[in-house]
N, C-alpha and C positions, 0 to 999 in steps of 0.2 A: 730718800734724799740723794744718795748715791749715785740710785740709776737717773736720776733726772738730770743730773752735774754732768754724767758723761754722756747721755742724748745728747744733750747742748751743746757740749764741745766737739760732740759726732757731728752735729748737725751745719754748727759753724764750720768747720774742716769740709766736708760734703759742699757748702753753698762757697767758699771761697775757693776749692781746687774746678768746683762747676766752671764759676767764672773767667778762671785764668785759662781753662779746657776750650772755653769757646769765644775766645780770641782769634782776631783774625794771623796775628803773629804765630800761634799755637798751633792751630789746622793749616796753615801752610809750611808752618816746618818741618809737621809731621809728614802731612803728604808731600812733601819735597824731598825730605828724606825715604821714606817706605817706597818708592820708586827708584830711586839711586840704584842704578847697577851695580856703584863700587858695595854701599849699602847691604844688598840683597846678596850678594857672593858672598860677604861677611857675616852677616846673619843668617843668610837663609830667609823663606818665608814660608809663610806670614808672620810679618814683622808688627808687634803687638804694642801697646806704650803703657808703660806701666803706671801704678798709680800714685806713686809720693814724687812726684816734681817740685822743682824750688824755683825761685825766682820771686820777680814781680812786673809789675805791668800797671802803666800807670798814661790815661787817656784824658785829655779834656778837649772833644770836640774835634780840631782837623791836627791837636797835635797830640806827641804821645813820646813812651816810649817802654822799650820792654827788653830785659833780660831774661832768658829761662832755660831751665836747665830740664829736660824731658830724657827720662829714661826709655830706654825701649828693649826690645827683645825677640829672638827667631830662636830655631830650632836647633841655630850654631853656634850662636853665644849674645852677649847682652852688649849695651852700648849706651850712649847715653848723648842727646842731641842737645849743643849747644846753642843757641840765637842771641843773639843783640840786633836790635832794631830801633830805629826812632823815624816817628812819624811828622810829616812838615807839609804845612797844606795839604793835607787831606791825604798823603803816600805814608806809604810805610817804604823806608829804605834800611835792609838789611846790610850789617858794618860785619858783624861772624855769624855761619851760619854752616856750623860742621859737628860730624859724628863720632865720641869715642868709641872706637872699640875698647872692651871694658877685656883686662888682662893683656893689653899689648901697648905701644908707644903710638899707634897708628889712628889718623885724622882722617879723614874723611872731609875735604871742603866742597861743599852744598852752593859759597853764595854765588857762583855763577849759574849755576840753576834755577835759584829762589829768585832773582833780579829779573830771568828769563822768564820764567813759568809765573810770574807772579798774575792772580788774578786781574782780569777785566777791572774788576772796583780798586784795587790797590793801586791801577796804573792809571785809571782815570781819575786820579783821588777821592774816589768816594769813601765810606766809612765800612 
């Protein structure tokens, strides 16, 4: 009865970090961060993304929005990438979109990057 209780709550945990994982907010943060030169002198690479992220993400149709909080990691030290974004007609427009370095005071801001780099579908407001 045990093992069945924490499958379940494995499994729920597995299907809701899946979901937040394959966001479009999510895999452009990430890849907009793991390419950051400032990024990659800090961590080093390959820069890896760990697996307890927080946040949430909340979509209906061409609007949305999402806060999250994505840990990461290189062979130099750990970090943890922040985003806010909210989606309006069909874009997602990132408001923060920067990297702790994890044991120092030091940001890393991303959103002139993400705004720039932003996918083909995000800019033509697709979904």
């Amino acid at each position: 009865m045990v093992a069945l209780a924490v499958t379940f709550v494995l499994v729920i945990f597995l299907v809701v970090f899946g979901a937040m994982k394959s966001t479009d907010v999510y895999k452009h943060a990430l890849a907009t961060a793991t390419k950051d030169p400032a990024v990659v002198e800090a961590l080093g690479t390959p820069i890896k993304e760990g697996m307890f992220m927080s946040g949430h993400t909340n979509v209906d149709g061409a609007s949305g929005q999402a806060e999250l909080a994505i840990p990461i990691s290189g062979p130099k030290g750990n970090g943890k990438i922040y985003v806010a974004a909210t989606k309006s007609a069909g874009r997602w427009n990132y408001t923060t979109l920067e990297v702790e370095v994890a044991g120092t005071d030091r940001r890393i801001d991303l959103l002139e990057a993400a705004q720039k780099d932003a996918p083909e579908t995000e800019k033509a407001g697709e979904d």
